[in-house]
C-alpha positions as CSV (number, residue, x, y, z in Angstrom):
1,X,26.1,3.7,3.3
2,X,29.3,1.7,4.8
3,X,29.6,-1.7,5.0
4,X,30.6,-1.6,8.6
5,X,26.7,-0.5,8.9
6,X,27.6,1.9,11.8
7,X,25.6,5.0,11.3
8,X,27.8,8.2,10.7
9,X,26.8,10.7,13.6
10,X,24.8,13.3,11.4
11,X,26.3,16.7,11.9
12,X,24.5,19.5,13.7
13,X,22.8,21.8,11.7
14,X,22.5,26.0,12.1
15,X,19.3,26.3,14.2
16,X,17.1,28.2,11.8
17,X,15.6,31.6,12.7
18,X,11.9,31.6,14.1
19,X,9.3,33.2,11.8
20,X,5.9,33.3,12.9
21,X,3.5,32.1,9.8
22,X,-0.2,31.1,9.1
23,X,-0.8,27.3,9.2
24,X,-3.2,25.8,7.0
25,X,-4.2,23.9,10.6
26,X,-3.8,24.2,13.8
27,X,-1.4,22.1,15.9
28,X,-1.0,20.9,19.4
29,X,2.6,21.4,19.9
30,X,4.6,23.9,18.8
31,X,8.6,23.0,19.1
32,X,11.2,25.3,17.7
33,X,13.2,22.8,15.1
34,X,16.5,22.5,13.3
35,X,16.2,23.4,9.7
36,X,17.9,20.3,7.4
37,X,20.4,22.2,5.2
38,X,19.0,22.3,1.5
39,X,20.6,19.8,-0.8
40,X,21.8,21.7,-3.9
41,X,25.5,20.3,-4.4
42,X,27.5,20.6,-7.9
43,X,28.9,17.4,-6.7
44,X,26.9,14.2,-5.4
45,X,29.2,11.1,-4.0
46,X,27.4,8.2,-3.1
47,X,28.8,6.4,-0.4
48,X,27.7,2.7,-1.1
49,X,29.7,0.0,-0.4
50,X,29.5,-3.2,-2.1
51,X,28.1,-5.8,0.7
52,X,28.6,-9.2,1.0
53,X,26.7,-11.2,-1.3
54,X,25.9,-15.3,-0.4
55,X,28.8,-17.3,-2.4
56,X,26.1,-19.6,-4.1
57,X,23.6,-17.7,-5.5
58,X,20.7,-20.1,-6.1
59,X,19.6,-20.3,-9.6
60,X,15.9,-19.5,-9.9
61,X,13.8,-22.8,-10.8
62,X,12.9,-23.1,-14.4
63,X,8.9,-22.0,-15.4
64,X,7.0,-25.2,-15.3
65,X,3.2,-25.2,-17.0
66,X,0.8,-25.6,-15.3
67,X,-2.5,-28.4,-15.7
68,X,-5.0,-26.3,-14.3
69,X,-8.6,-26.9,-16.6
70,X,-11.3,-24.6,-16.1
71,X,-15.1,-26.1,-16.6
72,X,-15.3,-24.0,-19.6
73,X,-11.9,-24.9,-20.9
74,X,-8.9,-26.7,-21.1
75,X,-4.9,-26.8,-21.9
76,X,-5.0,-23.4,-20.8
77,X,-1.0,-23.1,-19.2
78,X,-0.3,-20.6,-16.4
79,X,1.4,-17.7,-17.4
80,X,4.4,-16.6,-15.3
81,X,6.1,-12.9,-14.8
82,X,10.5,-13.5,-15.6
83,X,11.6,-10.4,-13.9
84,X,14.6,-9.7,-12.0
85,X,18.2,-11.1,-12.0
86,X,19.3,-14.5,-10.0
87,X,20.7,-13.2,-6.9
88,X,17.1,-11.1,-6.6
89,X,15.4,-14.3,-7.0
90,X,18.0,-15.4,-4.0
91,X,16.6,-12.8,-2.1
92,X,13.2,-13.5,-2.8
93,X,13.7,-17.0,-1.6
94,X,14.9,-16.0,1.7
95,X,12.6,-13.5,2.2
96,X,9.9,-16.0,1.8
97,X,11.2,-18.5,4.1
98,X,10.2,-15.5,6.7
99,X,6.4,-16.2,5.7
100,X,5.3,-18.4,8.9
101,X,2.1,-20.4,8.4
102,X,1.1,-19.5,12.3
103,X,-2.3,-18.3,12.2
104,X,-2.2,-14.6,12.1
105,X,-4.5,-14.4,15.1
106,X,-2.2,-16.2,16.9
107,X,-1.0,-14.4,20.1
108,X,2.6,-14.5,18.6
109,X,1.0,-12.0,16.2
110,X,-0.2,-9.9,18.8
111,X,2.4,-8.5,21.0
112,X,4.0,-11.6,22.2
113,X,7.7,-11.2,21.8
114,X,7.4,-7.7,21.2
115,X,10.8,-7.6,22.9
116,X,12.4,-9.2,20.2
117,X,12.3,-6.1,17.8
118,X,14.6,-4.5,20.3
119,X,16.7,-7.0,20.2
120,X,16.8,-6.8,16.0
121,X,17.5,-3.2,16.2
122,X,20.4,-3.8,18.6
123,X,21.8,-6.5,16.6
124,X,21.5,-4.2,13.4
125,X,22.7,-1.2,15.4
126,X,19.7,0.8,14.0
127,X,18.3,2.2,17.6
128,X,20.6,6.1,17.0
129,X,19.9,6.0,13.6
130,X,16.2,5.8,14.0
131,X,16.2,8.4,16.4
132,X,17.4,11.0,13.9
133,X,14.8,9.9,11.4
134,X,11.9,12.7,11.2
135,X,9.0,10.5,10.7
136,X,5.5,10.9,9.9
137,X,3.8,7.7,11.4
138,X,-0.1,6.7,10.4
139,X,-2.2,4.1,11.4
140,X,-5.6,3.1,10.2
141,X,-8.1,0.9,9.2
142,X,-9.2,2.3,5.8
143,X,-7.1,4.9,4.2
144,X,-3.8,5.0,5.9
145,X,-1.8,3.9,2.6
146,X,-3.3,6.4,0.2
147,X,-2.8,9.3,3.5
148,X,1.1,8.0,3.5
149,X,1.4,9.0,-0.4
150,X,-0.4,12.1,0.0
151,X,1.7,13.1,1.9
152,X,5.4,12.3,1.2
153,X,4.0,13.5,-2.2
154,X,3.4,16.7,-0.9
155,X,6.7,17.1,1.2
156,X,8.7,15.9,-2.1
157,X,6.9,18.8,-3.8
158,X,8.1,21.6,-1.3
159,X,11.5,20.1,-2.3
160,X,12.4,17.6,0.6
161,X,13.8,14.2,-0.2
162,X,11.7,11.5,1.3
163,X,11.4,7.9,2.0
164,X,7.8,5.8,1.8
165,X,7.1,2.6,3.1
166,X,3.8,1.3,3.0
167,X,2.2,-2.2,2.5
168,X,1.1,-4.4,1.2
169,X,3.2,-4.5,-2.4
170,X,1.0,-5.6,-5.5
171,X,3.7,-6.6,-8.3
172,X,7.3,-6.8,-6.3
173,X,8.3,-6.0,-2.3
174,X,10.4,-3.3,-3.8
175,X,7.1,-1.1,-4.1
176,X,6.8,-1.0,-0.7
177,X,10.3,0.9,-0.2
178,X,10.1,4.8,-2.4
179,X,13.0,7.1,-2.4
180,X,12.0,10.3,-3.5
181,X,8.8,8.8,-4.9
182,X,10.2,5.8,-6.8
183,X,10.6,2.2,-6.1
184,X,13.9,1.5,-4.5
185,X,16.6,0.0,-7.4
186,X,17.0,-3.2,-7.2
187,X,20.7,-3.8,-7.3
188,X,20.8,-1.3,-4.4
189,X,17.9,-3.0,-2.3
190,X,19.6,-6.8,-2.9
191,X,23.2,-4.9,-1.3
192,X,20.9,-3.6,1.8
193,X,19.0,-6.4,2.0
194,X,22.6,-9.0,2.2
195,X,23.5,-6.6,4.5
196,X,20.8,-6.9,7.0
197,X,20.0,-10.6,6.6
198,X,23.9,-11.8,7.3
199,X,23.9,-9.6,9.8
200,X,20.5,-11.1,11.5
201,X,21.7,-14.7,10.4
202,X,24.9,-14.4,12.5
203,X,23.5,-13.4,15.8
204,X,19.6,-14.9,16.2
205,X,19.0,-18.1,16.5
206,X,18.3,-20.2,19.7
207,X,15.9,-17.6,21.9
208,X,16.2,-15.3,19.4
209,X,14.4,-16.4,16.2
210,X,15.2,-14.7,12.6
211,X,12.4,-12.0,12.4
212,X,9.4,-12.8,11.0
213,X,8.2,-11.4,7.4
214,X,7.1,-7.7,7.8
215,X,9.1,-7.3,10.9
216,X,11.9,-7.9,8.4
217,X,10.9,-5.5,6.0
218,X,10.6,-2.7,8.4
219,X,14.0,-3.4,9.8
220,X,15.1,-2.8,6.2
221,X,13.2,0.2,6.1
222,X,14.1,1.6,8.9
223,X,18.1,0.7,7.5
224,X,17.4,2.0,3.9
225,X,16.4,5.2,5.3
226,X,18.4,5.9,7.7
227,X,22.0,5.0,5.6
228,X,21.0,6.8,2.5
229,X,23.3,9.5,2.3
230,X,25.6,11.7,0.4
231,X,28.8,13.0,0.3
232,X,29.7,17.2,0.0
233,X,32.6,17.5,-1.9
234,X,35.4,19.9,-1.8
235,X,37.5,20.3,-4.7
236,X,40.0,18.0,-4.4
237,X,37.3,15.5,-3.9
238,X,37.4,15.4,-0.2
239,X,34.4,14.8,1.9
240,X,33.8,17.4,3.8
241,X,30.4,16.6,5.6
242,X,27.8,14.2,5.4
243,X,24.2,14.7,4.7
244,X,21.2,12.5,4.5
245,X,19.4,11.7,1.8
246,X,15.8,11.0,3.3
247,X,15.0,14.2,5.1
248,X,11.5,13.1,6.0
249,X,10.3,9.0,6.7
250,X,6.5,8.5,6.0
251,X,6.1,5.1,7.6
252,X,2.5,3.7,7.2
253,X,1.5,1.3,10.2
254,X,1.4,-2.8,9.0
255,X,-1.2,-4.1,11.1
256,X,-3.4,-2.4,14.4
257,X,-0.3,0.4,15.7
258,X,0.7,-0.7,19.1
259,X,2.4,-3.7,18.3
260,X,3.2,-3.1,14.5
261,X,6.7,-3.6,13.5
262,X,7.0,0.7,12.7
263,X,6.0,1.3,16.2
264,X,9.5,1.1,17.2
265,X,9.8,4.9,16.4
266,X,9.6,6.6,20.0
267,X,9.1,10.3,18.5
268,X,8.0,10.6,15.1
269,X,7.7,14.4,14.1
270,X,3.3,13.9,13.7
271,X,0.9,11.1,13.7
272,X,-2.4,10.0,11.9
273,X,-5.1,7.8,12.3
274,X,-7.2,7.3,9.2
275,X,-10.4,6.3,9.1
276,X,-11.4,3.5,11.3
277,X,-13.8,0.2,10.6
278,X,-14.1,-3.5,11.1
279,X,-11.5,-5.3,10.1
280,X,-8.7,-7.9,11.2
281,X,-11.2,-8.1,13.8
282,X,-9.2,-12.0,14.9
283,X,-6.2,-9.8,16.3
284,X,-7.6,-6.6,17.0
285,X,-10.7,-7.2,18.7
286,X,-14.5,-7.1,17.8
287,X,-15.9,-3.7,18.5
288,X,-14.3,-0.7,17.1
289,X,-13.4,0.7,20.6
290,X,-11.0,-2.5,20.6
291,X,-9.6,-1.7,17.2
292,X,-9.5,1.6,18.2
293,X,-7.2,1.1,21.2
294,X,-4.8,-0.5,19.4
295,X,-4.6,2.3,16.2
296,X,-4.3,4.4,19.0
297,X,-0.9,2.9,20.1
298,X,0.9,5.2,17.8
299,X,0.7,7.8,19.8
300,X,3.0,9.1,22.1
301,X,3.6,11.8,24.4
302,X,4.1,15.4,23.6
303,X,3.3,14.6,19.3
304,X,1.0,16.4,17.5
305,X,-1.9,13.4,16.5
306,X,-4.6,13.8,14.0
307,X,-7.7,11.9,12.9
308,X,-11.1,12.3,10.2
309,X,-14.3,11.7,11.7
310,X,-15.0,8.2,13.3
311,X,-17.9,6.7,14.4
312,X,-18.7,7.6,18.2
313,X,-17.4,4.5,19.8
314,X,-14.0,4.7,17.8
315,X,-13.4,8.5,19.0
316,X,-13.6,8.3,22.5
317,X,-11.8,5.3,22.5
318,X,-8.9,7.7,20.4
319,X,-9.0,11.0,22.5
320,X,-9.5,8.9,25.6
321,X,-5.9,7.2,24.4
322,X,-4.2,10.4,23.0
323,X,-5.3,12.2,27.0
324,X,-3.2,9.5,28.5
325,X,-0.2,10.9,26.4
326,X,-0.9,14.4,27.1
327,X,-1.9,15.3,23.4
328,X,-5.7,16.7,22.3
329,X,-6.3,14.6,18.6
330,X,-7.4,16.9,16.3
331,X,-10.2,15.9,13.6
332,X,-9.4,17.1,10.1
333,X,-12.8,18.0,7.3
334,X,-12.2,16.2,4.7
335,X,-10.3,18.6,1.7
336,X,-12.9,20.5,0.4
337,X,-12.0,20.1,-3.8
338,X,-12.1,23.9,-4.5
339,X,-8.4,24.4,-2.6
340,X,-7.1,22.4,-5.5
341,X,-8.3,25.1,-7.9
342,X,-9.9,22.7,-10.7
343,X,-7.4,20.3,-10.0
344,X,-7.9,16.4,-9.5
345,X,-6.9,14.7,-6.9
346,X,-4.2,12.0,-8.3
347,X,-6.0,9.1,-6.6
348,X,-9.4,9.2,-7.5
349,X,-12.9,8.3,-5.6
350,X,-14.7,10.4,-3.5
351,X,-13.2,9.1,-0.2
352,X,-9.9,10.3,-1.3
353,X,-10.5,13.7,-0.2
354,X,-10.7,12.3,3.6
355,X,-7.4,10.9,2.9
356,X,-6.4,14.1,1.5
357,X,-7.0,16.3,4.4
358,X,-5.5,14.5,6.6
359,X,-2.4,14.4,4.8
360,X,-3.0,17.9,4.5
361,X,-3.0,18.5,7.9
362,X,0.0,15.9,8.8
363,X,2.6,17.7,6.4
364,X,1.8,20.9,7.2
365,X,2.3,20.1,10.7
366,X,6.0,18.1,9.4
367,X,7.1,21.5,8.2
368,X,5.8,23.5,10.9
369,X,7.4,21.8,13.7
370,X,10.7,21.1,11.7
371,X,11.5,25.1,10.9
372,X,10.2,24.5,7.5
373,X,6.9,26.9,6.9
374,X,9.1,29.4,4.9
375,X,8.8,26.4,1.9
376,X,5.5,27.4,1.1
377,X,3.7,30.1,-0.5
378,X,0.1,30.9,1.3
379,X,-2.7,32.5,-0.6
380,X,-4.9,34.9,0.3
381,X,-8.0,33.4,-1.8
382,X,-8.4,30.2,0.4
383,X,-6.4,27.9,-1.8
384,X,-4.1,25.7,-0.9
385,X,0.0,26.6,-1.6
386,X,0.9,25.3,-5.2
387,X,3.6,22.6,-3.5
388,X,0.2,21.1,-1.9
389,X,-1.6,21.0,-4.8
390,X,1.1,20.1,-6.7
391,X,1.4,16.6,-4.3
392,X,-1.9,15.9,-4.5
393,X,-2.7,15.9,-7.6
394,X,0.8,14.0,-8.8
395,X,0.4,11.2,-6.1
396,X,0.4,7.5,-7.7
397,X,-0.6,4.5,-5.8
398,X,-1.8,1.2,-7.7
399,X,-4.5,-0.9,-6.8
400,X,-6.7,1.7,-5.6
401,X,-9.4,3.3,-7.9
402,X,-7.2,2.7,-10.8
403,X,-8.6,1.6,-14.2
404,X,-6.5,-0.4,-16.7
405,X,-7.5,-1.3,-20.1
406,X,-6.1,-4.6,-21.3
407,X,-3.8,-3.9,-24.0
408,X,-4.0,-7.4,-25.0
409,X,-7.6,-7.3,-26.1
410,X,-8.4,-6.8,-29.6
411,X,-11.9,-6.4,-30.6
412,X,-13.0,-7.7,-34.5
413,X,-15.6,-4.9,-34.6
414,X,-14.2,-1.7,-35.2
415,X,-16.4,0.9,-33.2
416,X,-14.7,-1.0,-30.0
417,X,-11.2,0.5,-29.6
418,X,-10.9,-1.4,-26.2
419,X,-13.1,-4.2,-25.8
420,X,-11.0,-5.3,-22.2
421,X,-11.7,-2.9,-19.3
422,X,-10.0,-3.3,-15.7
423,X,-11.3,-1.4,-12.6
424,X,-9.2,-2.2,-10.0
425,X,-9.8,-1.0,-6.2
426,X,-8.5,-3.5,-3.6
427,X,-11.2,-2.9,-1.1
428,X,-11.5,-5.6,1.4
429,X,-13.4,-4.5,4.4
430,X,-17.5,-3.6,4.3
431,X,-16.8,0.4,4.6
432,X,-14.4,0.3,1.7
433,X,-16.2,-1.9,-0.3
434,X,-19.0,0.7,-0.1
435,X,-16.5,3.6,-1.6
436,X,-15.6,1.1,-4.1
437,X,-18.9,0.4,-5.5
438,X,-19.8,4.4,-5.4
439,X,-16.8,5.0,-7.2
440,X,-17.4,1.9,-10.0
441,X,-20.5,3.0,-10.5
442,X,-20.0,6.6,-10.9
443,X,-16.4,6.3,-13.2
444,X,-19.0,3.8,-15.5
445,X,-22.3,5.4,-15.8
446,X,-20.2,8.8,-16.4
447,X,-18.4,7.5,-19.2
448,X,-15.7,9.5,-18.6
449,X,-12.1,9.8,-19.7
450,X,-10.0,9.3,-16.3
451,X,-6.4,11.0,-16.1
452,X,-3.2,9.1,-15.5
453,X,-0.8,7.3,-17.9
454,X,-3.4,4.5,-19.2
455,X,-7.0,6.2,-19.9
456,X,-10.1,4.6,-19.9
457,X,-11.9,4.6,-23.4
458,X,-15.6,5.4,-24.1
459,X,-17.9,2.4,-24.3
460,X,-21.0,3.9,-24.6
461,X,-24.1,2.2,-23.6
462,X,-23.0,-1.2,-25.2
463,X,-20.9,-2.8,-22.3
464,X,-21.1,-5.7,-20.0
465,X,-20.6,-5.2,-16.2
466,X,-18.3,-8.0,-14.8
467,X,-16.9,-8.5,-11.3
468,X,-13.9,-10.8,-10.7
469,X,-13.7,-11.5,-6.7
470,X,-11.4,-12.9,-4.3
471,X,-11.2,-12.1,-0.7
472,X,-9.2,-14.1,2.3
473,X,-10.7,-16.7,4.2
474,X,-10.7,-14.5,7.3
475,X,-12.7,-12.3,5.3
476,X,-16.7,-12.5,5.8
477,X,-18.3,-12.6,2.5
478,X,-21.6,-12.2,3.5
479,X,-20.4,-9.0,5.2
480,X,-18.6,-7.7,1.9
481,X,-20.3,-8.9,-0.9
482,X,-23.9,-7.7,0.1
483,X,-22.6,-3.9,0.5
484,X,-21.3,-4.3,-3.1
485,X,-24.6,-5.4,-4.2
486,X,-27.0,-3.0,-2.5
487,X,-24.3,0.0,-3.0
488,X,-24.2,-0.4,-7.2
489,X,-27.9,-1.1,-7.0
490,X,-28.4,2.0,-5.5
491,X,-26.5,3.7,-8.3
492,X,-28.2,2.2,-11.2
493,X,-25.5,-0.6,-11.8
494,X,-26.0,-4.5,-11.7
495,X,-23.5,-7.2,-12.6
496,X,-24.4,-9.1,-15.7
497,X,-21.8,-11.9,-14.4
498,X,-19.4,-12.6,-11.4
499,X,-16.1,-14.8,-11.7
500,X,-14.4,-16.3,-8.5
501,X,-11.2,-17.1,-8.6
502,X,-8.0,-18.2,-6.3
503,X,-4.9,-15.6,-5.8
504,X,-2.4,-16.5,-7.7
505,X,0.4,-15.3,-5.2
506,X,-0.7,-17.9,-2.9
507,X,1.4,-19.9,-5.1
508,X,4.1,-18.0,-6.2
509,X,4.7,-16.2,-2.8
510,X,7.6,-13.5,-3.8
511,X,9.1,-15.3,-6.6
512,X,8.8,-14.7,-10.0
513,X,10.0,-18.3,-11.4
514,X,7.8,-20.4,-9.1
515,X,4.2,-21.8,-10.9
516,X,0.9,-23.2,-9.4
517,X,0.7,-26.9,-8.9
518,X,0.6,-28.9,-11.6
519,X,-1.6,-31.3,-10.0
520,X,-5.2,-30.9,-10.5
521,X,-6.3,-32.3,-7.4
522,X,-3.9,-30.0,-5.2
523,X,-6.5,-27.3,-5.7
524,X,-8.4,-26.4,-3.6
525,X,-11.8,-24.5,-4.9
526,X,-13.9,-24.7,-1.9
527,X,-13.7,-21.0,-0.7
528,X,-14.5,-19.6,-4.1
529,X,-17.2,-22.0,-4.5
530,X,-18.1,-20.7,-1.0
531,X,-18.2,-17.1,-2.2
532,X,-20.2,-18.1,-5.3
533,X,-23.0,-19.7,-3.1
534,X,-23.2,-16.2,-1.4
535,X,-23.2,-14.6,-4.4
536,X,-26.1,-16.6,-6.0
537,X,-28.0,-16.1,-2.4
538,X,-28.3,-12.8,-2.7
539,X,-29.1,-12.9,-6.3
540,X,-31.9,-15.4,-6.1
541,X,-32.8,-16.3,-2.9
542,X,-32.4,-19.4,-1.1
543,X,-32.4,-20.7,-4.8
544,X,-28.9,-20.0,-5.4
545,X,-27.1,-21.9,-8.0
546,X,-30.2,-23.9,-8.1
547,X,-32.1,-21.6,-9.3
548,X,-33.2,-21.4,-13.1
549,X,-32.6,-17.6,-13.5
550,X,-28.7,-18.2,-11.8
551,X,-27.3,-20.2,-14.9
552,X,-24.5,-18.3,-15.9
553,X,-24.9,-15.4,-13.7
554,X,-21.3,-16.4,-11.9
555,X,-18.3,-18.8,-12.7
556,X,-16.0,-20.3,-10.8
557,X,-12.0,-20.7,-12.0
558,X,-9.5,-23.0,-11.4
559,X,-6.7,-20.2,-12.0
560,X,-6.4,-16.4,-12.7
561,X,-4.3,-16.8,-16.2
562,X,-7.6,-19.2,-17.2
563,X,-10.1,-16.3,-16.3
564,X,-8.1,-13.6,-17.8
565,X,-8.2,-15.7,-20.4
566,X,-12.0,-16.3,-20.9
567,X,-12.3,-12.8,-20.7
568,X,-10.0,-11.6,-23.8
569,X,-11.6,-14.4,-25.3
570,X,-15.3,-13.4,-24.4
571,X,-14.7,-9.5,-24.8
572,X,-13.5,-10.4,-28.7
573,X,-16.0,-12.5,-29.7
574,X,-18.8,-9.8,-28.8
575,X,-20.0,-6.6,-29.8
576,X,-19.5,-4.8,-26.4
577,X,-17.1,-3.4,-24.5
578,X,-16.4,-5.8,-20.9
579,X,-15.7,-3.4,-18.1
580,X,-14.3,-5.7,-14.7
581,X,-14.5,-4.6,-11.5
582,X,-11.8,-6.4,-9.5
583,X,-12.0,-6.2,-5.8
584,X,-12.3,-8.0,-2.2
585,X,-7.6,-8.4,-2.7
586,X,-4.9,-6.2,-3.0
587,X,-2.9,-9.7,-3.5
588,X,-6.0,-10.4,-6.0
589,X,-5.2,-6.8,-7.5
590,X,-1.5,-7.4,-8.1
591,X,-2.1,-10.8,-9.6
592,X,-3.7,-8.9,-12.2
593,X,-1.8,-6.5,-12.9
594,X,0.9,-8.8,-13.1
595,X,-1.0,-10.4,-15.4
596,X,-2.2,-8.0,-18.3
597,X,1.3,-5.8,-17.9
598,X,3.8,-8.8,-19.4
């Protein structure tokens, strides 16, 4: 990457001979493509150049404690995450002065000054470069994340070198950036980052505002992706040619698709639509055909666009759309688990497979349409090719299905090796919520040891069932919470107690230093005492909390650190094992992870 930020013209590649070869589905489109050169050098040269860093770094503000007292305890102090050098805590800061309070169903927020992005990509000179960028673009109520690492999982595994970016983050923005399936460096997202924001700095102002938050962060996508590159060397340490880094983009759509920030992308190679239900219903609209309409502004003319099956109203709303562009939308099964041959699918729950084959179908289609088919290895038996399997079963995303025991907790009885489960799934809608509580209640009456790096240890019989909840205001608890309820009731499961607590990240925003407010009053418990009377509703009757039988059945915190708290404390103290379903928030979700990881 050069300072100068002027994209290097990528060189023309050989076209690659045509082969004809069995696809594991069928496309729409079928365009001969250049094949990308393959990337096996004896000698890597990266070409990035320091930027220019502010001259006054801001010193991050010191950790202050907290005075937040619980009703069950007190001169509890909030625990904060240290991470990160001074400048990143810089960057933090001005990334968070991007975070506008404007309603998000404002119409700013819904295509108003849709213009503007134009205008960004101009000033950052990023229009060419995002051309060249072979993208994989999905949109999507439900699903769409978990599709995006499905697949750049499975195009890394046939050997490409890919870039992800997908939202929201849990523990630090830098999740949402992946090169080659890890989070982007730090030191080299701080260089790309000064790069961009003295760049915006110097030319908006006036008519032209600084870009709001996510619009930033895909204009630093779209610039991390397109400038990572490498140098071929010739022996006497020439550069011969240039070649790029990030052979394939997997962008996954912000909010609704027509006027997301990604949509800026005027031929991606393929695009998705994942499974489609009520949600952000204050921008998008109130019916699914509404919400529909605006997934479907992906689309464009003359790409290949698939979907899974939707609910009536939703797909004639998408092929209706994807008819106006020329394209027929094709509806992918979901993955049927015996093409994995005995392998599990690296994000668990039953609904993954729907994410599955659609990522399936959208990287197949990636290779088929960029030259690329010879990569894989069909079988004969049905199965999918081993790079596909491979993918799937190696994909990682946090906050979804994932279960964490607390390595804090220590039990005083010995026949409890983990007294302190976490089962984290950051549902937030009344579909997912549903696939969340099939996939609790299964993963705990099974008993079962789930793969991954942190394993969840038997319990046995003895355990306690606890949900900790937190959803947004523009959430509809009485729309969430009852599917939870009736779903693990239908399985066998019932909460012995429910905890409601605020996010934590409403205080510290991106920051690592920053801490809640230290003044009791400034907190504001009404919405979780909102969702407890909902709770208690549904448990009791009109009784509620007034109820005799509701004493103790659900409590409401003043802080996250305090209820993580009363949990070690309460998990240690008894003879069973807790096991805490934590939902209704990815920002809930990263809270507490952040949490129980320091």
């Amino acid at each position: 990457m050069r300072a100068s930020g002027g994209a290097r013209p990528r060189p023309a590649p050989p076209p690659k001979p045509t082969t004809t070869r069995k696809l594991l589905v069928p496309t729409t489109t079928s365009s001969s493509a250049l094949a990308m050169p393959p990337l096996r050098l004896a000698c890597l040269r990266r070409l990035l150049l320091p930027f220019h860093s502010p001259p006054h770094p801001v010193a991050p503000s010191p950790v202050r404690p907290s005075i937040l007292l619980s009703r069950a305890m007190a001169g509890a102090t909030q625990a904060g995450v240290a991470t990160g050098s001074a400048e990143y805590e810089e960057v933090l800061r001005c990334l968070s002065s991007l975070i506008t309070q404007k309603v998000r169903a404002d119409t700013g927020n819904r295509g108003n000054q849709w213009e503007l992005m134009h205008k960004y990509l101009q000033i950052l000179e990023l229009e060419e470069p995002i051309a060249r960028l072979k993208v994989v673009h999905v949109a999507g109520t439900k699903g769409k994340g978990s599709t995006c690492t499905f697949a750049e999982s499975i195009l890394r595994s046939c050997g490409f070198r890919t870039g992800l970016f997908t939202s929201p983050h849990l523990m630090d923005v830098r999740e949402r950036f992946r090169l080659d399936g890890l989070d982007i460096a730090e030191e080299k997202f701080v260089r790309y980052f000064w790069w961009c924001w003295n760049k915006l700095k110097a030319k908006t102002g006036g008519d032209i505002p600084m870009p709001a938050y996510f619009r930033f962060l895909a204009l630093l996508a779209f610039k991390i992706f397109s400038d990572e590159q490498i140098c071929h060397m010739s022996s006497n340490w020439n550069c011969e040619r240039i070649s790029y880094l990030v052979d394939v983009a997997v962008l996954e759509v912000g909010l609704g698709g027509k006027y997301d920030a990604t949509n800026v992308v005027k031929a991606p190679v393929v695009c998705g639509i994942s499974s489609l239900g009520y949600d952000h219903m204050e921008i998008l609209g109130n019916t699914l055909g509404e919400i529909a309409g605006e997934k479907a502004g992906i689309l464009k003319k003359g790409v290949p666009a698939y979907t899974v099956p939707q609910p009536e109203e939703a797909m004639s709303v998408l092929k209706q759309r994807a008819s106006e562009f020329g394209v027929s939308i094709r509806i992918v099964p979901p993955l049927d688990p015996q093409q994995l041959e005995d392998q599990p699918l690296g994000l668990h729950g039953e609904h993954q497979y729907m994410n599955a084959g659609l990522a399936v179908a959208l990287a197949n289609t990636w290779l088929e349409r960029q030259g690329h088919l010879d990569r894989i290895h069909l079988k004969d038996h049905g199965t999918l090719p081993d790079q596909f399997i491979k993918g799937l079963s190696s994909a990682c995303l946090q906050g979804r299905a994932q279960i964490v025991p607390d390595p804090h907790a220590k039990s005083q009885y010995k026949d409890i090796n983990c007294p302190l489960v976490f089962y984290l799934d950051g549902a937030h809608s009344p579909e997912s919520m549903e696939m969340c509580a099939r996939w609790f209640s299964h993963v705990t009456k099974k008993d079962q040891t789930q793969p991954g790096p942190l394993e969840q240890p038997h319990s046995g019989s003895n355990s306690k069932k606890i949900l900790l909840f937190n959803c947004m205001s523009v959430r509809d608890p009485q729309r969430l919470l009852p599917c939870l309820l009736d779903t693990c009731a239908k399985n066998g499961l019932h909460f012995d107690q429910a905890l409601f607590v605020p996010n934590q990240s409403q205080y510290s925003k991106l920051g690592s230093q920053t801490s809640a407010p230290s003044e009791r009053e400034k907190i504001d418990l009404s919405w979780q005492l909102s969702l407890q009377t909902v709770w208690e509703k549904l448990l009791h009757g009109e009784e509620g909390l007034n109820g005799a039988n509701s004493r103790g059945t659900s409590l409401v915190f003043e802080s996250l650190p305090l209820a993580i708290k009363w949990l070690r404390e309460t998990s240690q103290q008894n003879q069973y094992t807790c096991q805490v379903l934590v939902t209704g928030s990815l920002h809930l979700i990263g809270d507490v992870l952040r949490l129980i990881k320091t």
